[in-house]
Structure formats: structure tokens, C-alpha cells
C-alpha positions in Angstrom: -46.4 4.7 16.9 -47.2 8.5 15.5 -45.5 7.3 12.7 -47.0 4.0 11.4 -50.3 5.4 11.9 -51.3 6.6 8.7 -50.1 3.1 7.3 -53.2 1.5 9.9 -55.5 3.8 8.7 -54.9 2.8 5.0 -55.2 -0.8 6.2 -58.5 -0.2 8.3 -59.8 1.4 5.0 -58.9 -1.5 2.9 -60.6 -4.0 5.3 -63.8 -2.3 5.2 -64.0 -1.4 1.6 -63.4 -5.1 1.8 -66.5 -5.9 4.2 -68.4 -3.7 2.2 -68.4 -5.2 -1.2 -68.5 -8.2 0.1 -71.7 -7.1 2.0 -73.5 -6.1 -0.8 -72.8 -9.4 -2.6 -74.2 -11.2 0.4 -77.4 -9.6 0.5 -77.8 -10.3 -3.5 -76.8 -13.9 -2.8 -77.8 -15.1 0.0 -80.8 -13.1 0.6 -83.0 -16.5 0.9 -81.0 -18.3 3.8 -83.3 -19.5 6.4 -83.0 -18.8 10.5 -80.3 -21.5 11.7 -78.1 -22.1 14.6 -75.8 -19.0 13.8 -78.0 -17.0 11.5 -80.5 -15.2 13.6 -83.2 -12.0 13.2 -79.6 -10.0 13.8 -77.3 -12.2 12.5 -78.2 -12.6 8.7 -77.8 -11.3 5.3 -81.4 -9.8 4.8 -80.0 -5.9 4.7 -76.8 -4.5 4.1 -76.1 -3.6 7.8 -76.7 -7.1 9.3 -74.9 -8.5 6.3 -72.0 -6.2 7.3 -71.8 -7.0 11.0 -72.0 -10.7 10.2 -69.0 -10.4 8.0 -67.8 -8.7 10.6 -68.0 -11.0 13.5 -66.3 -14.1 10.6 -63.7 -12.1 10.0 -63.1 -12.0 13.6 -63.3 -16.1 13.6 -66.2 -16.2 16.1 -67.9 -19.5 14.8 -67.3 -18.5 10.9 -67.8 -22.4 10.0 -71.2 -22.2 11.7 -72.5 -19.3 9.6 -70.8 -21.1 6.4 -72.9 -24.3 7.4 -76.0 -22.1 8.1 -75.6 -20.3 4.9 -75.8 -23.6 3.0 -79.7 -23.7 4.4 -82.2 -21.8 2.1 -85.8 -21.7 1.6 -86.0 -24.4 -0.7 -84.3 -27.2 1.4 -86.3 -29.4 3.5 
């Protein structure tokens, strides 16, 4: 166990330098997405932290098609 830990850490790392950029481009890109069934005043891609934790929780597969349906909603639609 002592010894494959250094090898976890390195993969933690890359998974959040992951979860990070891909943070950033959510808030550039889907900034505009409307409140939904899954995307709530917490759950959303307004600032970087709720964009994170949202990655976050799809990552984990908690209702990821939800958020991808939700995401498809923006301002503009009727």
C-alpha cells in the first residue's frame, strides 16, 4: 500500500488538473444555461467553483445525462 501511493497521488493530480481545465471551459461556454431539472443555484456553471463541483459530481456518474440534457437549455430557447 506504502508503496503504490505516490503512483495515486500522481493520478489524483491528473484528475483534477483534468476537472480544472475542463472547469474553466465550462464557465466560458456554458455560462448562459438556464435553471433545469439538474442545474440548480448550486449546481451550474456560472463560477468556477460550482462549475468544478458539478464536474465533479458527473464524473462520479450521479445523473451525468441529466446535466448533459439540462446543459442543452440556454437563455435563448423557449
Amino acid at each position: 500500500m506504502l508503496i503504490s501511493l505516490p503512483s495515486l497521488l500522481n493520478v489524483g493530480a491528473l484528475i483534477i488538473l483534468d476537472l480544472f481545465i475542463y472547469s474553466v471551459l465550462g464557465v466560458f461556454l456554458f455560462s448562459n444555461v438556464k435553471i433545469g431539472n439538474s442545474i440548480t443555484e448550486y449546481t451550474n456553471f456560472w463560477v468556477f467553483h460550482n462549475a468544478f463541483f458539478t464536474l465533479f459530481r458527473a464524473s462520479t456518474g450521479e445523473n451525468w445525462w441529466v446535466i448533459m440534457f439540462d446543459v442543452g437549455k440556454t437563455e435563448d430557447c423557449i
